[in-house]
N, C-alpha and C positions, 0 to 999 in steps of 0.2 A: 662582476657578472661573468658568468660560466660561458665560454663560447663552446658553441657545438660543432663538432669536428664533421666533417664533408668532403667528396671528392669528385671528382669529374668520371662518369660514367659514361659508357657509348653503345648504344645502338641493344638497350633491353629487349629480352624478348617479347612481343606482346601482337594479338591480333593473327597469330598465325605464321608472322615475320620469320625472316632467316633473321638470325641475331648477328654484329659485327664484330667479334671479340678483339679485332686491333684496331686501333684510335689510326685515323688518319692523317697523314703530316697535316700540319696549317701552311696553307698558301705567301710565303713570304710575300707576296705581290699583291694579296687581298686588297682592296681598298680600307682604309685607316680613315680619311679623312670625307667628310659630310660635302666636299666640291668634285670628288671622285665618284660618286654614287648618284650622277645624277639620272634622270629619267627621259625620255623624250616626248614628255608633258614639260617636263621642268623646262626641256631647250625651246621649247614653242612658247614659254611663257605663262602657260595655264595657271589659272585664279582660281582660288579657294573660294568655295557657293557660299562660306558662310562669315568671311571677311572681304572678301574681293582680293584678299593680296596672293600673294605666291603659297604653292600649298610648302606645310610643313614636310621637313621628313624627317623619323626615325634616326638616318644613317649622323645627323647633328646630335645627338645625343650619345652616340656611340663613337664619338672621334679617335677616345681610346682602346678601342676595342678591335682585335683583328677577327678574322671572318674564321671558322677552324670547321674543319670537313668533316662534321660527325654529330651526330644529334646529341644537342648539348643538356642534359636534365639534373646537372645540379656544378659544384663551382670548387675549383681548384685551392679554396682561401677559408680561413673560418671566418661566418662574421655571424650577427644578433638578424639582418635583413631577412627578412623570408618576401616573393613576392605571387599574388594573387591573383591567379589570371581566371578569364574566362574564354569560353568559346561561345563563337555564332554561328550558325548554319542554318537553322529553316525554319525555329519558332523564336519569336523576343518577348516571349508571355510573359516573364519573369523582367524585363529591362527597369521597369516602372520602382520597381521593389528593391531591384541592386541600388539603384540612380541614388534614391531616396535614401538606402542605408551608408553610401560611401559616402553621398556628401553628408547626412550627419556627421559620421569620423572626418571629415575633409579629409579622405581617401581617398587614393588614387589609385587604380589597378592594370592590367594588359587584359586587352581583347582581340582575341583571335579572331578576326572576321572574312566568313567567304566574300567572293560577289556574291554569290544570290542571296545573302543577307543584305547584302546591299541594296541589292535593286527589288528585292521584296519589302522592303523596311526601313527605304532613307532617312525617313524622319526620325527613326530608334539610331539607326548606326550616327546619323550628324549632331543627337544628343548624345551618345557618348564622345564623339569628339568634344565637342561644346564643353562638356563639362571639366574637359582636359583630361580625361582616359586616354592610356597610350592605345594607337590603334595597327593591328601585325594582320598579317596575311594568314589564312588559315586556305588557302585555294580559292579558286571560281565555283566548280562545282563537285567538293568532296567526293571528287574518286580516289579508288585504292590505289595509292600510288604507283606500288611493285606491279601493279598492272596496267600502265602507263608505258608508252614509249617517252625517250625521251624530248621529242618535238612535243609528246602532249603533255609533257610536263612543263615546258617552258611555256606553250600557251598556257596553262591553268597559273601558273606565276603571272604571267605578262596582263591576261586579263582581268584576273584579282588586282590586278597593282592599279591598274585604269580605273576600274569601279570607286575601288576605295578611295583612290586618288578625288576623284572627280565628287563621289558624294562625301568625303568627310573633310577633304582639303587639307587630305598628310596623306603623304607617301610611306607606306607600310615597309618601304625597302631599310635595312636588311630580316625584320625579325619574322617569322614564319614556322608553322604549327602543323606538322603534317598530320589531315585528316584519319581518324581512326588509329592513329598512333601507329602506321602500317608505310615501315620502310625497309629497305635493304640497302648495300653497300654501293649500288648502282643509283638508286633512286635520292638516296644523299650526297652521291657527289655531282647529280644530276642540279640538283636544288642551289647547291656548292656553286657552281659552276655560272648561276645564274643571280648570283651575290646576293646570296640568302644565308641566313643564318638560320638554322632547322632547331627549333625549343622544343624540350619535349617537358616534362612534369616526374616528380619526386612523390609527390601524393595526390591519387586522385580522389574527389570527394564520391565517385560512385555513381554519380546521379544524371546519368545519361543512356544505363538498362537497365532493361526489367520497370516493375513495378516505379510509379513516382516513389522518390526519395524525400521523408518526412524531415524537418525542422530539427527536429531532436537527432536523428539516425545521421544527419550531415556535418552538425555541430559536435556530435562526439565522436564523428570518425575523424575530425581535422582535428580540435584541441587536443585529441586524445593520440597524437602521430606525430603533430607539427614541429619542428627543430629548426635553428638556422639555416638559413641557407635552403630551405624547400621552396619548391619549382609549386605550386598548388593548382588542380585542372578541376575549373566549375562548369558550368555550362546556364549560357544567359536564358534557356528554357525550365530551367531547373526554379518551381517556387519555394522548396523545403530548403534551395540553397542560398536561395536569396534571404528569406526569412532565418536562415541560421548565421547572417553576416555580425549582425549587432554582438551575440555571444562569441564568434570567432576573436573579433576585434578586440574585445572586453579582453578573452582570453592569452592575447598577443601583449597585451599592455601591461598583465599582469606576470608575464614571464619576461619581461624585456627581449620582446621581440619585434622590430619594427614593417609593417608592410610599405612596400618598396614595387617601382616598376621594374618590370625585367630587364631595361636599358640599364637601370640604375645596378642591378648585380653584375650583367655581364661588362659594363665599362668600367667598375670597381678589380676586375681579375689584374693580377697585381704580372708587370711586365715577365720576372721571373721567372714563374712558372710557364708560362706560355714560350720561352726560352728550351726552358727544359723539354716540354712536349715535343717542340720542331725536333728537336737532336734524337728522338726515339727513331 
């Protein structure tokens, strides 16, 4: 099987963004391990609404994985994995239609979710927990970042992380999704800073302007792009992209290509490399 070659990118331009053309050290001090990340829901004890036990977090899945200060949209390693995310923010019209198509595949994908997807649509955001979707921070209330101070960047982290916390009973810390795809060198090491890890996407399926995006037009912009190792950015309002899951999948299987949660790529990045990065 043919692996498709990949690299680690930082800080594309897009949305209007200054662009960051040098990668930023990695934090030798980042937290590594899932007892180092915890929360102060976590230190009070707080219960997950839809087991009663301790909520999940993120940071247990990523043990091996260090935190690196730069928006991360594709992976220093070859491999067949590509992983499927979506975003949430202010309609779940579409949630019914993904739910349905991943668990056919007994699929599993990343979802980007604000608060106010939260607290407009519990019952959507605690079924994708439920169904075991990994669940990531996408903010509280989608502002443009670079136009943020950095106080209001840490609340829009801190009270994303409570929502999510509180209604899906997993702590989204470290993975996070900056809104609009609109950062700079300030605003990522702001996010850095506040033991995030900033995902961005390799291929977008489109289908969040302009015109709704049809069935057909989402399905052949992905099978017809897709390569190892792509970041892929859907959106849970999106019905032409819901409906183009079944063929996406079909088409994944068909090129040996596996869908994979984005824990699962960035805690696969092989010690090595991330070696090399620090020494730049």
């Amino acid at each position: 099987m043919k692996l498709t070659r990949i690299a680690l990118a930082f800080a594309v331009f897009f949305a209007g963004c200054n662009s960051t053309k040098t990668p930023l050290p990695i934090n030798p001090n980042a937290p590594t391990k899932p007892t180092e990340m915890k929360t102060a829901d976590n230190k009070t004890g707080a219960t997950s609404p839809t087991t009663g036990a301790a909520p999940k977090s993120n940071a247990a899945k990523l043990a091996n994985f260090r935190l690196v200060s730069a928006d991360l949209d594709a992976l220093p390693y070859e491999t067949n994995n590509v992983a499927i995310t979506f975003d949430g923010g202010a309609d779940d019209k579409a949630t019914t239609l993904i739910l349905k198509a991943l668990k056919e595949r007994n699929a599993h994908c990343t979802f980007f979710l604000t608060g106010f997807f939260c607290r407009r649509f519990p019952e959507t955001a605690r079924a994708l927990a439920d169904a075991g979707h990994e669940i990531a921070s996408h903010s509280d209330t989608h502002p443009h970042f670079t136009k943020c101070s950095d106080a209001k960047i840490q609340k829009e982290l801190a009270n994303a992380e409570a929502i999510i916390e509180k209604t899906c009973g997993v702590n989204p810390k470290p993975l996070f999704r900056f809104p609009y795809g609109d950062r700079d060198k300030r605003s990522i090491a702001a996010v850095y800073k506040e033991g995030y890890q900033s995902v961005r996407w390799t291929l977008d399926a489109l289908d969040a302007f302009g015109e709704p995006k049809s069935e057909a037009f989402v399905g052949q912009r992905i099978t017809g792009k897709i390569k190892g190792g792509d970041i892929v950015l859907m959106h849970v309002s999106s019905v032409g992209s819901a409906k183009a899951l079944p063929r996406i999948f079909a088409h994944l299987e068909q090129k040996g290509l596996k869908p994979v949660l984005v824990s699962e790529l960035l805690n696969d990045i092989p010690e090595t490399p991330q070696r090399k990065l620090a020494k730049q």
